[in-house]
Backbone as CSV, one residue per row, in Angstrom:
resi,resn,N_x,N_y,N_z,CA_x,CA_y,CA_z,C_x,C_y,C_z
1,UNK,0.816,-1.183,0.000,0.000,0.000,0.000,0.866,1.256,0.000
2,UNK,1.862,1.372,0.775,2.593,2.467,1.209,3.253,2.502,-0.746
3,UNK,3.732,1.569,-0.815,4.689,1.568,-2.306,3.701,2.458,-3.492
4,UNK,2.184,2.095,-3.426,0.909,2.483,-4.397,1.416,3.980,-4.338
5,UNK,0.976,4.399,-2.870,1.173,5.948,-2.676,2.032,6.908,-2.780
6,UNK,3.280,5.763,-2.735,4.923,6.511,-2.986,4.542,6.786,-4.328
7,UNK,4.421,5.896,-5.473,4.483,5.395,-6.971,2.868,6.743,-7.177
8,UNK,1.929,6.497,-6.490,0.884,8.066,-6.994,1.593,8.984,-6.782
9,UNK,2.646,9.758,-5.801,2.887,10.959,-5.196,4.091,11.019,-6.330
10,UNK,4.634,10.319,-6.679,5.801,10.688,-7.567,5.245,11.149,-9.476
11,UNK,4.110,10.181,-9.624,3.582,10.300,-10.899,2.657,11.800,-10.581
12,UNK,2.058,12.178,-10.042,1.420,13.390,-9.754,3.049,14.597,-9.744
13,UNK,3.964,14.200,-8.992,5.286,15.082,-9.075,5.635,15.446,-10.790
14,UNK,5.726,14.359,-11.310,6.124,14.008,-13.261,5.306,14.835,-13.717
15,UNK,4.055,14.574,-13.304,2.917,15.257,-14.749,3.167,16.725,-14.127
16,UNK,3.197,17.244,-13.054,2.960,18.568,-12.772,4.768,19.311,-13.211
17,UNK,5.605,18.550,-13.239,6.739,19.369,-13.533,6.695,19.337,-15.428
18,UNK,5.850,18.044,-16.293,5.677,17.774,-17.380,4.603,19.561,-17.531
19,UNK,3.913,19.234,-16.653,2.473,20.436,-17.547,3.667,21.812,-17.015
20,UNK,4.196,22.407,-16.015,4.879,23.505,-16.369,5.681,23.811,-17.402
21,UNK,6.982,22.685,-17.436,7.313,23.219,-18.797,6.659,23.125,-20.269
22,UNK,5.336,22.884,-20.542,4.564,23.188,-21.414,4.700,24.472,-21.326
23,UNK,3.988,25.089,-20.286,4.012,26.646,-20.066,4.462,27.658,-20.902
24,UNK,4.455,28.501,-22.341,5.088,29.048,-22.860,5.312,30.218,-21.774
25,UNK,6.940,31.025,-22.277,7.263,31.968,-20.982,6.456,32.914,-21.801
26,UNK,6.264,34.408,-20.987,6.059,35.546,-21.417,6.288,36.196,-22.182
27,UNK,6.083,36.854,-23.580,6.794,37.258,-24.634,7.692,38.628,-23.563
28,UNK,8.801,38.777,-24.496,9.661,39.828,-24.106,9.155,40.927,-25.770
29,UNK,9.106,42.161,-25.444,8.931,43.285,-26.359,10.050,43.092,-27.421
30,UNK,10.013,43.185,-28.386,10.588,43.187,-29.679,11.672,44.667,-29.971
31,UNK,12.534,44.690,-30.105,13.344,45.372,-30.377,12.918,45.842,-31.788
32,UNK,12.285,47.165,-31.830,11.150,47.444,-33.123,12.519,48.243,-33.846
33,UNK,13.202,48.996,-34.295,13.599,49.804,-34.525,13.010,50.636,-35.254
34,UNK,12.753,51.111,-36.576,11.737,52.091,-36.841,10.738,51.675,-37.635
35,UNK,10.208,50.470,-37.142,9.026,49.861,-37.725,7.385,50.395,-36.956
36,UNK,7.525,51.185,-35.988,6.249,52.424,-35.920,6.435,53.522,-36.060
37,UNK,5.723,54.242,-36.672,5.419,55.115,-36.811,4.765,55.971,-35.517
38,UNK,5.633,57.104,-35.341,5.357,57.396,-33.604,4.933,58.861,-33.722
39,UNK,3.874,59.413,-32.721,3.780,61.002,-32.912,2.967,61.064,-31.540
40,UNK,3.635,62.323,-30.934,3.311,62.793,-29.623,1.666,63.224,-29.939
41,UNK,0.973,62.721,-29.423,-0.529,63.407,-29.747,-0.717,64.526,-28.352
42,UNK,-0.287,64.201,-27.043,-0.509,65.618,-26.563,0.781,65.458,-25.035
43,UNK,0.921,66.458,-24.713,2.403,66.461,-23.364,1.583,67.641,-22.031
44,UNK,1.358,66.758,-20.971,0.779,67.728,-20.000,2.064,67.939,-19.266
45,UNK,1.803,68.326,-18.099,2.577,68.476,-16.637,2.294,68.388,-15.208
46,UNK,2.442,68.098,-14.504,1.857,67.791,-13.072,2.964,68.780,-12.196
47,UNK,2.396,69.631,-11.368,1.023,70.531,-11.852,1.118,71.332,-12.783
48,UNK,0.334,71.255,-13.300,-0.201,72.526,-13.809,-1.485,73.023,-14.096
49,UNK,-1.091,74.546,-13.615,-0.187,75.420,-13.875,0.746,75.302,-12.642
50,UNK,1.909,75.937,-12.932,2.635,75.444,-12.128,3.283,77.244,-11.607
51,UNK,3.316,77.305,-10.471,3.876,78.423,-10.312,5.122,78.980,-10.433
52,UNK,5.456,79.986,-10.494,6.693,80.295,-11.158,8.091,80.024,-10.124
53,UNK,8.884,79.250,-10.754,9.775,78.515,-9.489,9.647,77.078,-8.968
54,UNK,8.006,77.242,-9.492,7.667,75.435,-8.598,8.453,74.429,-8.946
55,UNK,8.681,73.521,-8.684,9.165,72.177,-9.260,8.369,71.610,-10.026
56,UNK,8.191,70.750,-11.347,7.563,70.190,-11.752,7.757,68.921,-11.195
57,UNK,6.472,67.690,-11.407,6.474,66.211,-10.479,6.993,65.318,-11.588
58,UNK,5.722,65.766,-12.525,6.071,64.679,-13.778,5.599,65.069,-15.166
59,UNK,5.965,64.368,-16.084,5.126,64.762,-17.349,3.978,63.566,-17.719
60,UNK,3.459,64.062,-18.527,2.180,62.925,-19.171,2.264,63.025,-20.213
61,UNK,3.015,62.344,-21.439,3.023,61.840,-22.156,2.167,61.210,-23.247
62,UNK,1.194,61.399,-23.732,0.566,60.596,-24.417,1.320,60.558,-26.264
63,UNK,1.380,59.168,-26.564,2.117,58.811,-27.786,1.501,57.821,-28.295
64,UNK,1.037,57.960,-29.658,0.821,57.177,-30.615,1.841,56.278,-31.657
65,UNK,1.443,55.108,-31.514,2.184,54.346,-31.879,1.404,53.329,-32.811
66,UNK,2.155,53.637,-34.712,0.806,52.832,-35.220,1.853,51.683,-36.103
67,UNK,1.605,50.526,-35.291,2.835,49.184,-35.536,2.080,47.966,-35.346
68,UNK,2.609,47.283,-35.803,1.886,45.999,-34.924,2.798,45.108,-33.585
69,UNK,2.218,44.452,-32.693,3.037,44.233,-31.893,3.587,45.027,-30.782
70,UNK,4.542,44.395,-29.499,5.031,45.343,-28.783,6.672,46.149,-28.980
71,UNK,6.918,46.987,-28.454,7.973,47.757,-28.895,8.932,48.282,-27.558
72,UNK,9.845,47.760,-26.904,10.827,48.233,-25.846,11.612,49.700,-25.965
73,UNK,10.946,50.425,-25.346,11.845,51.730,-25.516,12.225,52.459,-24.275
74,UNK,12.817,53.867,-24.178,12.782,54.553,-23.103,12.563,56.249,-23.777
75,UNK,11.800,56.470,-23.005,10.874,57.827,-23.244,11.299,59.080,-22.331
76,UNK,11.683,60.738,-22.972,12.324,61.324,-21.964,11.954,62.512,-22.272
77,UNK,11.607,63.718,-21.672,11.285,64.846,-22.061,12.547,66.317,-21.784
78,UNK,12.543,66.890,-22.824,13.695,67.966,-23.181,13.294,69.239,-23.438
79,UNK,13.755,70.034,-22.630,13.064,71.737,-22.756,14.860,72.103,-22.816
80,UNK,14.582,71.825,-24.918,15.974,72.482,-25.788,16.922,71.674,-25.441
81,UNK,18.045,72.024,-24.495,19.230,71.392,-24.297,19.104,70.548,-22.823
82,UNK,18.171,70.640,-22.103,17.860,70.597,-20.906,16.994,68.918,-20.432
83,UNK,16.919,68.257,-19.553,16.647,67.195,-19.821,15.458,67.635,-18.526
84,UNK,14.490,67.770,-18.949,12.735,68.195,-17.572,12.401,67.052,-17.111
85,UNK,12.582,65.642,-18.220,12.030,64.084,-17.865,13.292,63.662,-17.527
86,UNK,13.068,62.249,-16.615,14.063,61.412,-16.727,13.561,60.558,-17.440
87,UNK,14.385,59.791,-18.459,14.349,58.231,-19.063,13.806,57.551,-18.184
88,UNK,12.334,57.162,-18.867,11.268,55.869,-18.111,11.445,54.736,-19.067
89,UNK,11.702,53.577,-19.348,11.585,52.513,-19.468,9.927,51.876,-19.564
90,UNK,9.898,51.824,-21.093,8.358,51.542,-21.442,7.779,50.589,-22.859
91,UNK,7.085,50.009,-22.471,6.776,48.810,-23.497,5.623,49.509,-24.572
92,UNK,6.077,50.031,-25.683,4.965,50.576,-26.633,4.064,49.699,-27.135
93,UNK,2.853,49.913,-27.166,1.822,49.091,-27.494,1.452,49.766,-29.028
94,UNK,0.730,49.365,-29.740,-0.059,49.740,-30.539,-0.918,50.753,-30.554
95,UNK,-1.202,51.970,-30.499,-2.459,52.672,-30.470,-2.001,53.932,-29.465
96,UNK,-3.099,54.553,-28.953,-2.536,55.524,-27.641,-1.943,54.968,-26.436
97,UNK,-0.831,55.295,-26.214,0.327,55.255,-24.551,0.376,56.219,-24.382
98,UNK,-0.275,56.083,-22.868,-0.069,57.177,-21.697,0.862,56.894,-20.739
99,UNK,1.936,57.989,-21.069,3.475,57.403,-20.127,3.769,58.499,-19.433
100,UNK,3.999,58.125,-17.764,4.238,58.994,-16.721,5.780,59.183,-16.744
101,UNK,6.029,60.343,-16.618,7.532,60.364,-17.012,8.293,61.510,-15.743
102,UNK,8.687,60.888,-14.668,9.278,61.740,-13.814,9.881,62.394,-14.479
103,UNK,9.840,64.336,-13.543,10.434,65.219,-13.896,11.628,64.986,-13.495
104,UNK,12.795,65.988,-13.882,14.316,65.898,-13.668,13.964,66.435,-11.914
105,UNK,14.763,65.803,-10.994,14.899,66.462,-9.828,15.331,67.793,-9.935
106,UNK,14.347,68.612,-9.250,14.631,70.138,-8.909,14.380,70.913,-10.647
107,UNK,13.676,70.599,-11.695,13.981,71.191,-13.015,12.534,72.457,-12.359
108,UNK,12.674,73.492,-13.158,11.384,74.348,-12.766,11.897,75.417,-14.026
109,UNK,10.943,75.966,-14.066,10.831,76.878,-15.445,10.461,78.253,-14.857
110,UNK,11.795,78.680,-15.474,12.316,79.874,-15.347,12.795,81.119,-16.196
111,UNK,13.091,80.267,-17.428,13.071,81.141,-18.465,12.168,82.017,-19.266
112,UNK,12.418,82.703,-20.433,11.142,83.161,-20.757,10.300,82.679,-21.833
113,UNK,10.791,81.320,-21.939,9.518,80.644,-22.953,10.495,78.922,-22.766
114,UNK,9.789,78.251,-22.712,9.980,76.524,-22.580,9.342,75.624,-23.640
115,UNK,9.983,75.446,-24.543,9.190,74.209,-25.435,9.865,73.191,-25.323
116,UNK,9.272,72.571,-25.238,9.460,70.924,-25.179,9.334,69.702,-26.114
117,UNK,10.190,68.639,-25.795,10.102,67.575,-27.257,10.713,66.374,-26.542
118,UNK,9.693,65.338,-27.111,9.649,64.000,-26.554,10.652,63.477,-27.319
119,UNK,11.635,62.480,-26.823,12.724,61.625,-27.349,11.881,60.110,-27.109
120,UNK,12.600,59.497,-27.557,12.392,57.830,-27.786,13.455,57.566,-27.968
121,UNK,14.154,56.744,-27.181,15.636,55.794,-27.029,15.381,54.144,-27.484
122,UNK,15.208,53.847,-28.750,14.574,52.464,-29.145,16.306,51.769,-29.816
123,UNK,16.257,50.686,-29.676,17.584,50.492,-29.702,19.279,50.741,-29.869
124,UNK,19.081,51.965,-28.534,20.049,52.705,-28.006,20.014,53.768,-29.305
125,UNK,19.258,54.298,-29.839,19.275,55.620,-30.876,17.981,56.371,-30.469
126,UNK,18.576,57.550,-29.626,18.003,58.214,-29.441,17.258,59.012,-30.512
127,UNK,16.353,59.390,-30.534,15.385,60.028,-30.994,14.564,61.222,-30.904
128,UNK,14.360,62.610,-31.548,12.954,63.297,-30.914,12.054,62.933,-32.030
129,UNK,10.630,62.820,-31.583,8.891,62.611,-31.806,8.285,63.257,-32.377
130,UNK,8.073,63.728,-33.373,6.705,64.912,-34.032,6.169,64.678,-33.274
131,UNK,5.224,65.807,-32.931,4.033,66.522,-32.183,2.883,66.298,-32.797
132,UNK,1.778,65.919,-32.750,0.756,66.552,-33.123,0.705,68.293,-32.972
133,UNK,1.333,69.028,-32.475,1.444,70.272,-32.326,2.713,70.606,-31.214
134,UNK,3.129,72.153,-31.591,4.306,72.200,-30.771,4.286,72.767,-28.871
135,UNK,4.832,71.811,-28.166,4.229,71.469,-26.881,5.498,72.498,-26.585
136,UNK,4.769,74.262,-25.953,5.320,75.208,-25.184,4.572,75.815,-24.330
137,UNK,5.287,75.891,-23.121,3.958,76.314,-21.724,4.455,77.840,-22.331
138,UNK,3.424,78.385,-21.230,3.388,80.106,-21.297,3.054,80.425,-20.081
139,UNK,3.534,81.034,-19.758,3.254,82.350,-18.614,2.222,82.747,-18.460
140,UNK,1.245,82.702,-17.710,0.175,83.217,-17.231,0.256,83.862,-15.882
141,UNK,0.899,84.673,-15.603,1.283,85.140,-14.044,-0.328,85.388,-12.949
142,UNK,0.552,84.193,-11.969,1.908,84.492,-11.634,2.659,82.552,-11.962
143,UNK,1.966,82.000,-12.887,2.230,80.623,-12.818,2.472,80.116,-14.821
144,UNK,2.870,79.000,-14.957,3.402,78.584,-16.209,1.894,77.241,-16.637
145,UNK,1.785,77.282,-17.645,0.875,76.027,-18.200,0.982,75.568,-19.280
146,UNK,1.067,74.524,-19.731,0.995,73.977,-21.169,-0.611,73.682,-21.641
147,UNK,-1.471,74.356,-21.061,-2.877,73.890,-21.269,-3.256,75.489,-22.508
């Protein structure tokens, strides 16, 4: 009897290590290089408006991406020579992505006009994004907005 139960507990061990590696793993994102077609459809800021001096938190990002499949990139926002985003690490999908993109520690807008332009780092070649339109806050005193 004891031998039956050894000989079940081991065949139940077989099939269950048999059915995991069936298991296909998780696809990993495809190293697209410029097989989408990419365009910033709109770039907010958190907050805004933002007062003059404030720190910005983050950006919002929204990017169209018209490909098939997924796409591994890193996404970063630039006011001119200046880096406002840090590089987020993001899996492009097909269609509209909404990507939160921490601001640079301590960046705040100070000058007298800020435009901005989304990069894409897709297999280590950096990139900037057409706009659906050109993304520059303005002054509304006593605070800045891209709205």
């Amino acid at each position: 009897m004891r031998r039956v139960a050894f000989l079940s507990m081991v065949a139940i061990v077989v099939a269950a290590g048999l059915a995991l590696m069936a298991v296909p793993a998780p696809a990993q994102p495809v190293q697209c290089g410029g097989l989408h077609a990419l365009l910033v459809q709109d770039l907010d800021m958190a907050p805004d408006p933002a007062l003059s001096g404030q720190p910005i938190q983050r950006w919002i990002v929204k990017l169209r991406a018209d490909g098939n499949g997924e796409c591994a990139t890193r996404v970063t926002v630039k006011d001119r020579d200046q880096f406002a985003g840090n590089a987020v690490a993001w899996t492009l999908r097909p269609g509209l992505n909404t990507i939160n993109v921490p601001a640079t520690p301590g960046y705040r807008m100070q000058a007298a006009d800020h435009c901005f332009v989304v990069f894409v780092d897709i297999q280590n070649s950096p990139r900037p994004i057409d706009g659906a339109r050109q993304f520059c806050a303005r002054m509304r005193p006593p605070s800045w907005s891209l709205r």
